[in-house]
C-alpha positions in Angstrom: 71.8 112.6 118.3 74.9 114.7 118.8 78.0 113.4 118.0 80.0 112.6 121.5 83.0 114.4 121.5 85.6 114.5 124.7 84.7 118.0 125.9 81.0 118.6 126.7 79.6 121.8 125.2 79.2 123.7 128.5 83.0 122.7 128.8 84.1 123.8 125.8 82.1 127.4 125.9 83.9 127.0 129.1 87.5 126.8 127.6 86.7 129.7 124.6 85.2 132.2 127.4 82.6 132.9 125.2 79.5 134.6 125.7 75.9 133.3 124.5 76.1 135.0 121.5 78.3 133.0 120.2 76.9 130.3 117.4 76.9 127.1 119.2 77.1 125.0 116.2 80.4 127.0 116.0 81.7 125.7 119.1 80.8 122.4 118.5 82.4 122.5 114.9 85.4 123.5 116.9 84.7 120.9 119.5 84.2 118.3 117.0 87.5 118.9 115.3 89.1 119.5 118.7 88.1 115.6 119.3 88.8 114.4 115.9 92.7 115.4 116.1 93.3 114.2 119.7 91.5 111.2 118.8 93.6 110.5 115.4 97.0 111.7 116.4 96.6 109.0 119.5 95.0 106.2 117.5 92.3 105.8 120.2 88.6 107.4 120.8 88.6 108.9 124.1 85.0 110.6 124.1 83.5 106.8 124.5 83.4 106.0 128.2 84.2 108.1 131.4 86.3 110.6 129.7 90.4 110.7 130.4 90.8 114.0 132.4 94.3 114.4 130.7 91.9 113.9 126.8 90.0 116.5 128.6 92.8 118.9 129.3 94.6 118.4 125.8 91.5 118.6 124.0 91.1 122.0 125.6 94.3 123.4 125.1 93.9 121.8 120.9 90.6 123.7 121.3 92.4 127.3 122.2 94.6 127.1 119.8 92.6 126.3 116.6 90.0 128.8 117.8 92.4 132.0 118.5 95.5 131.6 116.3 97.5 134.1 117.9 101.0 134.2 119.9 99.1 134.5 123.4 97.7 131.1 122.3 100.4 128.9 120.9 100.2 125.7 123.0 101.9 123.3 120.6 104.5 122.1 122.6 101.9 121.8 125.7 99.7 119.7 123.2 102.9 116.8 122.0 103.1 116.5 125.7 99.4 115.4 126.2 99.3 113.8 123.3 102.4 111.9 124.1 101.0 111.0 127.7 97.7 109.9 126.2 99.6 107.3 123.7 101.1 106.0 126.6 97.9 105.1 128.3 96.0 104.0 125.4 99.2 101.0 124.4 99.5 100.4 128.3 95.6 100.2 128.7 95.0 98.3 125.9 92.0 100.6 124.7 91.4 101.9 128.8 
């Protein structure tokens, strides 16, 4: 069973612009760690459930910039900002 992760694959091939050539265990290595940080730098799993649409949008935007690493692709300050939203709902949701 694959791993859950907060962007679906089709979403994140979405995100990269990718063509099928592309490895998809690549994308979901990618994915995967894409999850992992939004998950650990707000102390909650959002891929379990209905996904956040806000986990969605900073998991993209963590996705873009791990994958490209270059200036037209610098979204940390976007990222704090989601992440800093999301640990807002997670303590005033108690976990959603």
């Amino acid at each position: 069973m694959e791993k859950a992760n907060i962007l679906t694959l089709t979403e994140a091939k979405n995100t990269l612009r990718l063509d099928g050539t592309f490895p998809e265990s690549q994308i979901n290595d990618y994915n995967s760690s894409a999850t992992s940080f939004v998950d650990g730098r707000t102390g909650r799993r959002w891929e379990v459930g209905e996904v956040d649409p806000d986990a969605k949008s900073c998991a993209r935007l963590v996705l873009l910039q791990s994958f490209y690493h270059d200036a037209d692709h610098d979204f940390r300050e976007e990222i704090i900002d989601w992440l800093n939203i999301l640990k807002r709902k997670g303590v005033s949701s108690d976990g959603k």
